[in-house]
N, C-alpha and C positions, 0 to 999 in steps of 0.2 A: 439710087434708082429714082426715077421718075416715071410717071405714068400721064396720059391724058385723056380724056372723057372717053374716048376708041376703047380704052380697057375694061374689061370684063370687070364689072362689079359681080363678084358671086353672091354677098348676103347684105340687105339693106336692112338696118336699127332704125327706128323712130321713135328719139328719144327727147322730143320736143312735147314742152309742157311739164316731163319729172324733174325730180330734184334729188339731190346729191342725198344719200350716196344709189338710188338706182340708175342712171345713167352709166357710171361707173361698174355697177355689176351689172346692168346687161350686157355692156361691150363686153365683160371678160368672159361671160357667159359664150356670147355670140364666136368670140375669138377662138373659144375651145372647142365649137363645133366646125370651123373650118382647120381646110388640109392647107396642108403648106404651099405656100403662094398663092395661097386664095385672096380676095382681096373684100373687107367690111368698109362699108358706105356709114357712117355714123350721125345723125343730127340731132342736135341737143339745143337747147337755150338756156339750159342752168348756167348764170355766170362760174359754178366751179369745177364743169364739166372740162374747159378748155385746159385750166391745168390737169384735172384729173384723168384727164383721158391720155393727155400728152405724159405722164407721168406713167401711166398706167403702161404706154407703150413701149418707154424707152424701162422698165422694171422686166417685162417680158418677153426682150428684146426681137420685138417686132419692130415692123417700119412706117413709120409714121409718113406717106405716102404723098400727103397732099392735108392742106388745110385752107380753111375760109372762115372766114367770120363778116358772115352778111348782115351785120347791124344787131348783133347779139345773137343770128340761129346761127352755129356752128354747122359745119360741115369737115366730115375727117374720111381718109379714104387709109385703111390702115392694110397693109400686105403681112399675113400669118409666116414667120420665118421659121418659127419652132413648133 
């Protein structure tokens, strides 16, 4: 699946400035308060956010939606599938 900016962000993280491991548990945090198909905005700048968040997603088998990396802030757009 794919998605583009038109789609409903239902919950936005701003996780720019922590460090590993809260980045990490907020998204899991944030992931278990949305319904299914809801979709989390994530931004982080910890260099270990990108794997851990990606890693975090395909363990919890959600969908890793979309990604950016604008110059070290990340940005992830993650769709809740469970």
């Amino acid at each position: 699946m794919d998605t583009n900016e038109t789609d409903k962000i239902d919950k936005t993280l701003d996780c720019i400035g922590l460090f590993c491991p809260q980045p990490l548990l907020e998204t899991r945090t944030a992931l278990n308060q949305l319904e299914i198909n809801q979709i989390l905005e994530v931004y982080a700048d910890d260099p270990a956010a990108e794997s851990d968040i990606k890693s975090l997603v395909k363990r919890t088998d959600n969908e890793l939606v979309k990604f950016e990396d604008n110059n070290g802030e990340f940005r992830f757009l993650i769709r809740k599938l469970k």
